[in-house]
PyMOL CGO cylinders between C-alpha atoms (Angstrom):
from pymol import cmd
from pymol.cgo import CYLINDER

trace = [
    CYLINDER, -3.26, 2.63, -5.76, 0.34, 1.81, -5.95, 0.3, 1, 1, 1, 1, 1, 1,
    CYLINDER, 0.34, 1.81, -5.95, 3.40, 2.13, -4.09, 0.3, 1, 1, 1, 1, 1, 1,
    CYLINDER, 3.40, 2.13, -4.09, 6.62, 1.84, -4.26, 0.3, 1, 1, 1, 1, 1, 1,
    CYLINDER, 6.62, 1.84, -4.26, 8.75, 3.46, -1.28, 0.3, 1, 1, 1, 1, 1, 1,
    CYLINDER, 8.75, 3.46, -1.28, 12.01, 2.68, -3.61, 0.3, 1, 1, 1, 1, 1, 1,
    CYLINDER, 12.01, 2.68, -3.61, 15.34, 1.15, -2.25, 0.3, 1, 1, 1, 1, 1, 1,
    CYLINDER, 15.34, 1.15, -2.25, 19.13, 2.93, -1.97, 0.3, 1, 1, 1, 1, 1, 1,
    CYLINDER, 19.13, 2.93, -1.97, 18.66, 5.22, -4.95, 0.3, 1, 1, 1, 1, 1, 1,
    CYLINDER, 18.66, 5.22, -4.95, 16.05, 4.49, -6.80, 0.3, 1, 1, 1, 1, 1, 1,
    CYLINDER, 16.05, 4.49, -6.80, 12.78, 6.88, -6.40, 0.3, 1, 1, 1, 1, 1, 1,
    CYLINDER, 12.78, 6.88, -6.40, 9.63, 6.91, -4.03, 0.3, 1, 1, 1, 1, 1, 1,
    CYLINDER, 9.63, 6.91, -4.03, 6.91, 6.37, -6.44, 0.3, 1, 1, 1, 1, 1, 1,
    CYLINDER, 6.91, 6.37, -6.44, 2.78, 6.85, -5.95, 0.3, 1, 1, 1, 1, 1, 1,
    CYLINDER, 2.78, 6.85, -5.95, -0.18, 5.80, -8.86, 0.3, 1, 1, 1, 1, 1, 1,
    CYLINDER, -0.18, 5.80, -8.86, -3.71, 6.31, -8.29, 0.3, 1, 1, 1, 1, 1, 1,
    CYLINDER, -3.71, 6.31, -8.29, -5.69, 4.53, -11.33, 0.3, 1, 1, 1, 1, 1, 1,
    CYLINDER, -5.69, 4.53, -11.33, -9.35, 3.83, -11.64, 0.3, 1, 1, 1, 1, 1, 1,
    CYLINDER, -9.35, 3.83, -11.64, -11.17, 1.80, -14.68, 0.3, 1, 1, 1, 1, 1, 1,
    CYLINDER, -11.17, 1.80, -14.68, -14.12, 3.32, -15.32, 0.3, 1, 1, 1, 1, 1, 1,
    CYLINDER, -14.12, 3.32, -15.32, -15.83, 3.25, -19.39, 0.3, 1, 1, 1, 1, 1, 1,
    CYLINDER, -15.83, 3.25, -19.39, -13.55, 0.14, -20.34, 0.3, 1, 1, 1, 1, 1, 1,
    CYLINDER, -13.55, 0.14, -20.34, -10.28, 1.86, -19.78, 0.3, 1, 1, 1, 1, 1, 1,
    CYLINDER, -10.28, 1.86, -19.78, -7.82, 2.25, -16.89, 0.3, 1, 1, 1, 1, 1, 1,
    CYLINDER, -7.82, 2.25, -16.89, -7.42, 5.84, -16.76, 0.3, 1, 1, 1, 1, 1, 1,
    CYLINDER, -7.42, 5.84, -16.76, -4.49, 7.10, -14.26, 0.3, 1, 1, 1, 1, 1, 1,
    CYLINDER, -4.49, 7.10, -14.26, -5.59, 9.79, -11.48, 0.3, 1, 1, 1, 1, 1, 1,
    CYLINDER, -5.59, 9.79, -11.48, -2.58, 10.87, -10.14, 0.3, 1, 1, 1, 1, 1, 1,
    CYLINDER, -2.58, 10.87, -10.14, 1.11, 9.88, -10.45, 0.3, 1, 1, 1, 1, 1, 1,
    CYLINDER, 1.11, 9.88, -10.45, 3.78, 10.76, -8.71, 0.3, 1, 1, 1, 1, 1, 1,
    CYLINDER, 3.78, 10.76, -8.71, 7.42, 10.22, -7.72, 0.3, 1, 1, 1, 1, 1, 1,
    CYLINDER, 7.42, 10.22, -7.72, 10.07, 11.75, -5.08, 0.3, 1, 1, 1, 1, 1, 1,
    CYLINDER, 10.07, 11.75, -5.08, 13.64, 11.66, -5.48, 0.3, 1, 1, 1, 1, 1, 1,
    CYLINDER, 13.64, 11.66, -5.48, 15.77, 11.29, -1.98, 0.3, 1, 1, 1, 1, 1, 1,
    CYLINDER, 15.77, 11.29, -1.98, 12.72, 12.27, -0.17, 0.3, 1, 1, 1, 1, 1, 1,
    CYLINDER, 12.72, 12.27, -0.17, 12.34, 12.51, 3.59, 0.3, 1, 1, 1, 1, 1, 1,
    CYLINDER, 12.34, 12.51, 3.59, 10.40, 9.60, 5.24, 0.3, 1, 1, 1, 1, 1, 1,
    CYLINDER, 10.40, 9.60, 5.24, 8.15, 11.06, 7.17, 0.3, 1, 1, 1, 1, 1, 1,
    CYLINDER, 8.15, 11.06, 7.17, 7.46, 14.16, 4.26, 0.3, 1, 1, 1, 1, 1, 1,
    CYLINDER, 7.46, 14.16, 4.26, 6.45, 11.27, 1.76, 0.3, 1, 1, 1, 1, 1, 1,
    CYLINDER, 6.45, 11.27, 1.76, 4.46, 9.56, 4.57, 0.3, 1, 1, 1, 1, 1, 1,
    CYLINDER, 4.46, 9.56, 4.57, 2.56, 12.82, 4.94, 0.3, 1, 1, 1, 1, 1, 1,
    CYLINDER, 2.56, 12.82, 4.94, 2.32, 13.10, 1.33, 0.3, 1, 1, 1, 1, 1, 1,
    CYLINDER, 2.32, 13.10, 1.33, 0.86, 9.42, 0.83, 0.3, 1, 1, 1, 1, 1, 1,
    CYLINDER, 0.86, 9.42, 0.83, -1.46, 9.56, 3.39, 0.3, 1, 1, 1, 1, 1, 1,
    CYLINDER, -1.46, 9.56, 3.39, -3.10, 12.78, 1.51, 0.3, 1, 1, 1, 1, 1, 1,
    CYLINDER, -3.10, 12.78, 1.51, -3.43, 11.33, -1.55, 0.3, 1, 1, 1, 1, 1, 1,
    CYLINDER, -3.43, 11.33, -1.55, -5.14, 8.20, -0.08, 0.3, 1, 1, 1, 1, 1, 1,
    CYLINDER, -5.14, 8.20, -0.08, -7.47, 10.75, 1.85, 0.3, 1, 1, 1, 1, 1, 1,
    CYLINDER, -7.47, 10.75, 1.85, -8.36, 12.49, -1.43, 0.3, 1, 1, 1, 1, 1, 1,
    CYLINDER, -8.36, 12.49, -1.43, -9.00, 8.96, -3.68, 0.3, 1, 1, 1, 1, 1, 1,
    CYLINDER, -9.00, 8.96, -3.68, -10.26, 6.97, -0.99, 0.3, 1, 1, 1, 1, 1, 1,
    CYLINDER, -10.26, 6.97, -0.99, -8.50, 3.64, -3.12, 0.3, 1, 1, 1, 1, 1, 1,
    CYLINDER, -8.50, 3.64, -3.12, -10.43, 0.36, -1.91, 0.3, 1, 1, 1, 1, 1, 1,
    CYLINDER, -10.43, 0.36, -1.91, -7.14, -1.27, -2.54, 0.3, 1, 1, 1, 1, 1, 1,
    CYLINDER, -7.14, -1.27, -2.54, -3.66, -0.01, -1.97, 0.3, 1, 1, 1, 1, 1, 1,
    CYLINDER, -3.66, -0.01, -1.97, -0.63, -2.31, -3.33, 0.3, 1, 1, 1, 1, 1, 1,
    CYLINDER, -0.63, -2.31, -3.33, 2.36, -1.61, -1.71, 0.3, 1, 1, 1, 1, 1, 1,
    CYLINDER, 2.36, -1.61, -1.71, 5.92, -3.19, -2.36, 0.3, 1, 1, 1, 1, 1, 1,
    CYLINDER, 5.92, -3.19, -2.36, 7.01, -5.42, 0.61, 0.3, 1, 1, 1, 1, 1, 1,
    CYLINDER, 7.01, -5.42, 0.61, 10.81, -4.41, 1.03, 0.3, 1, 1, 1, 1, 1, 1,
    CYLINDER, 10.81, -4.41, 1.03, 10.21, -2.03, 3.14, 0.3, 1, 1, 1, 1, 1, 1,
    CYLINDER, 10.21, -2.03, 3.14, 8.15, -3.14, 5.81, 0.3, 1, 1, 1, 1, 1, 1,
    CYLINDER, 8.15, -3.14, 5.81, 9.05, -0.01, 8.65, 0.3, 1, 1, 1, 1, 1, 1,
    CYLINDER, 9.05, -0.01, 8.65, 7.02, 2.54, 5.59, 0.3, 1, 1, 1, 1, 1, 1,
    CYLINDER, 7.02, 2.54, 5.59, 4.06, -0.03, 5.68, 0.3, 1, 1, 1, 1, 1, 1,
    CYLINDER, 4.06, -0.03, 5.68, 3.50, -0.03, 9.15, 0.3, 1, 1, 1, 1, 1, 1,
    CYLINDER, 3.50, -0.03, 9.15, 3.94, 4.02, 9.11, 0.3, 1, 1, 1, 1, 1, 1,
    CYLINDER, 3.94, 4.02, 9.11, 1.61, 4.35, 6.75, 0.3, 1, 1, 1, 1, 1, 1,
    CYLINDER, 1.61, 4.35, 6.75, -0.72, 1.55, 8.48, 0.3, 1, 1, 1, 1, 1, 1,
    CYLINDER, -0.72, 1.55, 8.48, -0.46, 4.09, 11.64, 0.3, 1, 1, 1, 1, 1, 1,
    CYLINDER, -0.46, 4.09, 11.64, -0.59, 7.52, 9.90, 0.3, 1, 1, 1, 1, 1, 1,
    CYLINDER, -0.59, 7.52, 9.90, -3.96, 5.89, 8.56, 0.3, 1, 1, 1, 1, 1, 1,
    CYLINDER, -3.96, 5.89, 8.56, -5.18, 3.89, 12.16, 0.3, 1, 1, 1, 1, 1, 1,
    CYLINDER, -5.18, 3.89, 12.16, -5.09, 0.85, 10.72, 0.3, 1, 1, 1, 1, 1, 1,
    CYLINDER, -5.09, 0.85, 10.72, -3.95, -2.54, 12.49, 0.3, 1, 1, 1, 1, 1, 1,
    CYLINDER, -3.95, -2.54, 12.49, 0.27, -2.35, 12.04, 0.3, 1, 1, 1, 1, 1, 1,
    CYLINDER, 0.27, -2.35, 12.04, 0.22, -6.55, 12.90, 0.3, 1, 1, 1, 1, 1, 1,
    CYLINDER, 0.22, -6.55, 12.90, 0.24, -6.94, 9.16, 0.3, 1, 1, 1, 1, 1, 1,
    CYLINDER, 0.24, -6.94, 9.16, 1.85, -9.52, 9.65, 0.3, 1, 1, 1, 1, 1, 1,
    CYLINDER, 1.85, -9.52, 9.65, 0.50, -11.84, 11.96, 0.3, 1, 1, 1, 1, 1, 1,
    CYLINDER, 0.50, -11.84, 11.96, -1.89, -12.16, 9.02, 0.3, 1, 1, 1, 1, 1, 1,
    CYLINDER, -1.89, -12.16, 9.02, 0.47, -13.09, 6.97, 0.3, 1, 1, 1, 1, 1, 1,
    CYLINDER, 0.47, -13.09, 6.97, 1.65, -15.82, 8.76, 0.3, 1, 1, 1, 1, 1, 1,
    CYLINDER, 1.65, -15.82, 8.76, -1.93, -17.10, 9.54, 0.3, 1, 1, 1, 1, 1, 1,
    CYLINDER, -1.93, -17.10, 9.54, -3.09, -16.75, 5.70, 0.3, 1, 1, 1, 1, 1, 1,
    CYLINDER, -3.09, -16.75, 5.70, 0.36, -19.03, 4.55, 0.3, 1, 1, 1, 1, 1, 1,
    CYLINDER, 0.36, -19.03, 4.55, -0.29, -21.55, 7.65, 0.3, 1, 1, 1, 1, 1, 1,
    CYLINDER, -0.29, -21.55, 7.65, -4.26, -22.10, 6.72, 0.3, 1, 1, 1, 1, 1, 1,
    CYLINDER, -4.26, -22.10, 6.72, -3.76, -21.40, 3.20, 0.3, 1, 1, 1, 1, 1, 1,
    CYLINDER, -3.76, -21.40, 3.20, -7.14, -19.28, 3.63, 0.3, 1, 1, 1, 1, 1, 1,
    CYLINDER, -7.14, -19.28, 3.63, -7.79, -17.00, 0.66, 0.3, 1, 1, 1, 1, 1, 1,
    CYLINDER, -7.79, -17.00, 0.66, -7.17, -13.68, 2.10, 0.3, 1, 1, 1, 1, 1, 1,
    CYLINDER, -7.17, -13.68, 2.10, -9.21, -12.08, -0.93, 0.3, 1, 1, 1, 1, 1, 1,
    CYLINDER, -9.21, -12.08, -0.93, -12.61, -13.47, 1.04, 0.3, 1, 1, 1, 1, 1, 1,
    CYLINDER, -12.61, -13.47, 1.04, -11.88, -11.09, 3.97, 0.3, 1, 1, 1, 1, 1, 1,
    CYLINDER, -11.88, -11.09, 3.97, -12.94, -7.97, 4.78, 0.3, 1, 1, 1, 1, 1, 1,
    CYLINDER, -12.94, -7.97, 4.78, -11.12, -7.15, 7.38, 0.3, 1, 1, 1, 1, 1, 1,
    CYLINDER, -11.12, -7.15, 7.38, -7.50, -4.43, 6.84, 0.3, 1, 1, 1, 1, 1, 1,
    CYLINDER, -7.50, -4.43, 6.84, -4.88, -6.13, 6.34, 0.3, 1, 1, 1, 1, 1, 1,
    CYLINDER, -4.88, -6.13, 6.34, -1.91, -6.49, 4.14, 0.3, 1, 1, 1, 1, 1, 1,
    CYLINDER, -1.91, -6.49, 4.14, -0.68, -10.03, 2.02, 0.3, 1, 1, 1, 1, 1, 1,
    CYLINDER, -0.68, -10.03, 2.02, 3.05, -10.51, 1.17, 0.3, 1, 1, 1, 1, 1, 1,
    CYLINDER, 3.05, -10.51, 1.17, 3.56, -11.81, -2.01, 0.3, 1, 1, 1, 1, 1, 1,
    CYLINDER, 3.56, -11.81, -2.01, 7.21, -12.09, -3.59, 0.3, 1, 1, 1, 1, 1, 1,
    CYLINDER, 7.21, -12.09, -3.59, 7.55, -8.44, -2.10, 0.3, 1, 1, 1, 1, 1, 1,
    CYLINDER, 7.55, -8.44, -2.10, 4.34, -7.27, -3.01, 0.3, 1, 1, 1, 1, 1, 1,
    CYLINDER, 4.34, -7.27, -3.01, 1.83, -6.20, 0.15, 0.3, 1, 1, 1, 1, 1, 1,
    CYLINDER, 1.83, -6.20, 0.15, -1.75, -5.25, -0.55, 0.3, 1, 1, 1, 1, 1, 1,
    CYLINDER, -1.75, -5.25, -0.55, -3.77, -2.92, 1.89, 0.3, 1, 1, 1, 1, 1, 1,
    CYLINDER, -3.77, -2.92, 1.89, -7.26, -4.26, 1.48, 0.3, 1, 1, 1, 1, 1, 1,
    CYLINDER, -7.26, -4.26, 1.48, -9.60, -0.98, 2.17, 0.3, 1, 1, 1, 1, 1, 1,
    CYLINDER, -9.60, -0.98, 2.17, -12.68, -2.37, 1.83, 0.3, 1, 1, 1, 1, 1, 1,
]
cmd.load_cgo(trace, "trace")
């Protein structure tokens, strides 16, 4: 699953893909113009309640919709702490299985698993 809460004008936008038989094959797509925060929040946290995603890539710029949505779904909002912790020990956060979210050139990832 991807996000992209947008930035001044350009849209909110949601995929859902999975790859199943050798293809990616897209579930659901969809995108909000000059949508209300907490109406897309709502909206988000259905889809990921109907998909289930084990991995949810969200971009970083807007760090007050990941912690919403971190919240909406009771999931730890100290994103990131972890950050900082992965960057300082240069751990690779992909080994973890614990909910969290990596910044990456303004790219976060929920991990789900």
């Amino acid at each position: 699953m991807g996000i992209d809460p947008g930035w001044g004008s350009s849209a909110f936008a949601v995929v859902v893909t999975q790859f199943q038989d050798g293809e990616v094959q897209v579930l659901e797509a969809r995108q909000w113009e000059k949508v209300d925060f907490n109406e897309v929040l709502k909206e988000v946290s259905t889809i990921v309640t109907k998909y289930g995603p084990t991995k949810i890539y969200i971009d970083g710029s807007n760090p007050s919709f990941i912690k919403s949505l971190k919240l909406e779904l009771n999931k730890d909002t100290e994103y990131e702490k972890a950050i900082e912790y992965y960057n300082r020990t240069k751990c690779d956060w992909r080994l973890n299985n614990y909910h969290k979210y990596y910044n990456c050139n303004h790219c976060s990832t929920l991990l789900l698993s």
